[in-house]
C-alpha positions as CSV (number, residue, x, y, z in Angstrom):
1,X,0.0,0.0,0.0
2,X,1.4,3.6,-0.7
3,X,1.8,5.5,2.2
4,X,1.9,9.2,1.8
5,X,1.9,12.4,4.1
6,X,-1.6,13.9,4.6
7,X,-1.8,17.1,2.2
8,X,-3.4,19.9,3.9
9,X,-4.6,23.3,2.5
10,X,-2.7,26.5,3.7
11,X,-5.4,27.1,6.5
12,X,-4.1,23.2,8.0
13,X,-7.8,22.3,6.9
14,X,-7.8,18.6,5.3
15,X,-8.7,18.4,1.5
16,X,-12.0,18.5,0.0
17,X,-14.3,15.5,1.4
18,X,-14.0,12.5,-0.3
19,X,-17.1,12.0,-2.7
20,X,-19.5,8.6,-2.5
21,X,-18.9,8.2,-5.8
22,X,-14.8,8.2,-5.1
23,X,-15.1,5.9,-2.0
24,X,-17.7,3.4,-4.8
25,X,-14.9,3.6,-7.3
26,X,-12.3,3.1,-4.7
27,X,-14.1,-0.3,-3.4
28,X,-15.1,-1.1,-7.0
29,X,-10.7,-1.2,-7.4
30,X,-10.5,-3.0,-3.8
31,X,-12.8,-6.5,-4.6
32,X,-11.6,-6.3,-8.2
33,X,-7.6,-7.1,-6.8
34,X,-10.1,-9.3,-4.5
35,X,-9.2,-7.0,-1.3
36,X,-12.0,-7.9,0.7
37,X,-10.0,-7.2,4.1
38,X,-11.9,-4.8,6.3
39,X,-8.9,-3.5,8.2
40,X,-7.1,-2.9,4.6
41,X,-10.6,-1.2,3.1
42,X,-11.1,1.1,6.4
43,X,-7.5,2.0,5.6
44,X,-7.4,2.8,2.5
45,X,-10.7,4.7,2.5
46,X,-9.2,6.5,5.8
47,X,-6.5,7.6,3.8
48,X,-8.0,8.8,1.0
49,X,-10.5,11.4,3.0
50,X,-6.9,13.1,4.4
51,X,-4.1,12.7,1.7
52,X,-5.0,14.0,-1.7
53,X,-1.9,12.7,-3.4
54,X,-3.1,9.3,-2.1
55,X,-6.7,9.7,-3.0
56,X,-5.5,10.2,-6.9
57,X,-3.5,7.5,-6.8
58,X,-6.0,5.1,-5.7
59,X,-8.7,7.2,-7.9
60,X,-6.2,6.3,-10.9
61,X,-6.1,2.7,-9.6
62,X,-10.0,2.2,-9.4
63,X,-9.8,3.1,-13.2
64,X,-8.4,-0.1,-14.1
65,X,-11.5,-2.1,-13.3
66,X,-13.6,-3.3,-16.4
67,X,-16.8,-1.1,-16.9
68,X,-19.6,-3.9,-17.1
69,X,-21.1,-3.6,-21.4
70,X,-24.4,-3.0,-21.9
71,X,-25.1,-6.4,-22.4
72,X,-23.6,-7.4,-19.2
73,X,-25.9,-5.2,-17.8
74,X,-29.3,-6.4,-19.5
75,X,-28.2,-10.0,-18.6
76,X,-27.6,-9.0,-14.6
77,X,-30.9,-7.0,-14.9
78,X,-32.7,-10.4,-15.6
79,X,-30.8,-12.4,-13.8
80,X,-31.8,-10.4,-10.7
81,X,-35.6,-10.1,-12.3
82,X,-36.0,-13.9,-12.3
83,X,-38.0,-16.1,-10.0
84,X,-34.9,-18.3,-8.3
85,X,-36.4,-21.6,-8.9
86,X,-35.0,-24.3,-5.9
């Protein structure tokens, strides 16, 4: 894991709060490398709300996993639509 120095603006206020949609991405990345830890998640996640330099890193990171296709999609939507037969 890259450890960096928490960045702080010039009034010693943290960076801009972490959005959802960065800490989805972020575990999107996590359980596609199949991290599934929750000490190494909360730490990760913990780390990205202070230290901007470690929040683009990971950001860059989470880009790497595979956007589902729009057939992927359809085939989840009736997957999940379906009566589960036992």
């Amino acid at each position: 894991m890259v450890q960096c120095s928490p960045l702080v603006a010039a009034s010693g206020q943290p960076t801009a709060p972490m959005t959802a949609d960065d800490e989805t991405a972020m575990r999107a990345w996590l359980a596609h490398i199949e991290e599934h830890g929750p000490a190494v998640i909360a730490e990760v996640l913990d780390q990205c709300r202070t230290d901007a330099d470690g929040r683009k890193y990971y950001l860059r990171r989470a880009e790497e996993v595979p956007r589902p296709s729009a057939d992927d999609r359809v085939v989840e939507s009736l997957r999940l639509a379906l009566p589960v037969k036992n």
